[in-house]
C-alpha distance (Angstrom), angle and dihedral (degrees) to the residues before:
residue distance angle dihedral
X1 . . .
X2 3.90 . .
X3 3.60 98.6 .
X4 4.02 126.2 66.8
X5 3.83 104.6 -50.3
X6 4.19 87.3 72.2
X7 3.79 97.7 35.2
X8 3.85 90.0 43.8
X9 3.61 92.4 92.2
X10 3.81 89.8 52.8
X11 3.46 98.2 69.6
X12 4.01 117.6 12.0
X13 3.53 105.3 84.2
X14 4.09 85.9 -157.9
X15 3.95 84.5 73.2
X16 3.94 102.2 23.4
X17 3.63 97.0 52.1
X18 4.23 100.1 28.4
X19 3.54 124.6 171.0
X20 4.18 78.8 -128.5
X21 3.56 89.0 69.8
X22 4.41 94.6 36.9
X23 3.68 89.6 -92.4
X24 3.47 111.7 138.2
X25 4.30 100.8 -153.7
X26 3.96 97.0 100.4
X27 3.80 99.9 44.4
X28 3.56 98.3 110.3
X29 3.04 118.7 115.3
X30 4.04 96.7 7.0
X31 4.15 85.1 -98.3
X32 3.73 98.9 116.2
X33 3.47 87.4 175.3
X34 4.27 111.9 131.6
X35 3.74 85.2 78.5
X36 3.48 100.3 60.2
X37 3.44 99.6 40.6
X38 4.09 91.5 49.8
X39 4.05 85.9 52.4
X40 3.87 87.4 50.4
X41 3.84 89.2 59.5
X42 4.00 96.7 28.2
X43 3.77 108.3 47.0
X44 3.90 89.8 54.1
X45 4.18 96.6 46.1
X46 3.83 87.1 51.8
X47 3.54 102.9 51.8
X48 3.68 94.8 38.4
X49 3.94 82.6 47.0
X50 3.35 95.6 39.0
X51 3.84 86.7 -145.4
X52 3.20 124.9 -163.6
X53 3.62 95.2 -151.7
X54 3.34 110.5 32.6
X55 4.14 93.8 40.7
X56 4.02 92.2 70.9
X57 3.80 90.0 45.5
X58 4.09 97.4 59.7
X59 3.84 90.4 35.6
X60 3.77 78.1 55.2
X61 3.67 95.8 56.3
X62 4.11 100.0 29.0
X63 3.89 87.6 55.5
X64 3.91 92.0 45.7
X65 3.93 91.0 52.6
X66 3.81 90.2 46.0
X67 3.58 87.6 48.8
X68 3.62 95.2 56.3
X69 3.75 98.4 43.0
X70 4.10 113.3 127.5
X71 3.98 138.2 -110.4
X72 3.59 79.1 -108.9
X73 3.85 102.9 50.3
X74 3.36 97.5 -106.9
X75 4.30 116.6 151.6
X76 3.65 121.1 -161.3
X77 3.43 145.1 15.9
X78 4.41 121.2 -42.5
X79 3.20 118.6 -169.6
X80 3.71 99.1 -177.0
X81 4.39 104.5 42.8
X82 4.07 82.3 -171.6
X83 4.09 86.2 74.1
X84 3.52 84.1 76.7
């Protein structure tokens, strides 16, 4: 948990400044998908870890997703509301 999956968010702008989290740095495209995939890998190396470092930093991110989630149940970034 030393290595790059816990410093990744220090330094790719993809992950530090997500769309997931209002960020606006992985919008092209309408993807948003380097968050997800980081929290695939990340969420299970901290708990099985249990990292002291790297725990804070998903619970950071999970609770900011579930914070933004919609009347509708809707998770995640949109970048066209008309999809819907």
């Amino acid at each position: 948990a030393s290595a790059l999956t816990s410093h990744l968010p220090l330094f790719w702008p993809q992950i530090a400044n997500t769309s997931w989290l209002g960020g606006d740095s992985d919008s092209d495209g309408g993807l948003h998908e380097s968050t997800p995939y980081w929290l695939n890998g990340a969420v299970p190396l901290a708990l099985q870890l249990d990292d002291p470092v790297l725990l804070p930093l998903v619970e950071r991110y999970i609770d900011g997703i579930l914070d933004r989630q919609t009347a509708e149940g809707w998770l995640g970034p949109d970048t066209d509301r008309a999809d819907y």
